[in-house]
C-alpha positions in Angstrom: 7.0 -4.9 -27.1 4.0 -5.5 -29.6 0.4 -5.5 -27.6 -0.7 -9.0 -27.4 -4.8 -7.9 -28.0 -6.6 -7.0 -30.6 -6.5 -3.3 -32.1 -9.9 -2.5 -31.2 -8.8 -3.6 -27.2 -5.9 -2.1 -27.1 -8.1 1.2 -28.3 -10.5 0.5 -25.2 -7.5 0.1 -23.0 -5.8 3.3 -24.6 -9.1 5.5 -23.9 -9.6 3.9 -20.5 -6.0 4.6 -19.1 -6.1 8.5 -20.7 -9.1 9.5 -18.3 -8.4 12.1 -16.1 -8.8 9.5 -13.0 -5.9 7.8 -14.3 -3.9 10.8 -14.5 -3.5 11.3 -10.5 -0.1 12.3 -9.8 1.3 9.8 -7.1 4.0 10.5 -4.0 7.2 8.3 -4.6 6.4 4.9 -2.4 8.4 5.4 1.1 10.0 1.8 2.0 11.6 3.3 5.3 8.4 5.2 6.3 6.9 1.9 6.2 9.5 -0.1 7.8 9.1 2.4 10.6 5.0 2.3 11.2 5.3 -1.4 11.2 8.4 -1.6 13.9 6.2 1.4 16.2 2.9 -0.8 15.4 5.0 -4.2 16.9 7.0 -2.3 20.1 3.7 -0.5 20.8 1.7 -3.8 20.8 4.0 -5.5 22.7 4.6 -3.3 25.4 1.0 -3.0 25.7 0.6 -7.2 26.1 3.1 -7.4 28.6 1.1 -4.3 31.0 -2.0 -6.1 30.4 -0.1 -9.4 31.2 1.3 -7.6 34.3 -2.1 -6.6 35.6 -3.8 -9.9 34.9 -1.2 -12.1 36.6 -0.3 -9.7 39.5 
């Protein structure tokens, strides 16, 4: 796919995405591990709602 900016852009972006900082190797995304944190984050606050519920109402 032809860039859609002119030479001298695309020569600013070129330089700008070859820096070191742009070079960081990454660990592959983990959808699961995600999944996971947000289920344990929603159980967790919920059990801890309906103790506080408990000891308000009781």
């Amino acid at each position: 796919m032809p860039s859609r900016l002119y030479p001298e852009d695309q020569k600013k972006v070129d330089e700008y995405l070859n820096l070191p900082a742009q070079k960081v190797e990454r660990k592959p995304f983990k959808v699961w591990l995600l999944l996971l944190v947000i289920l344990g984050t929603v159980i967790g606050m919920g059990l801890l709602s309906r103790l506080l519920g408990n000891l308000v109402l009781s």
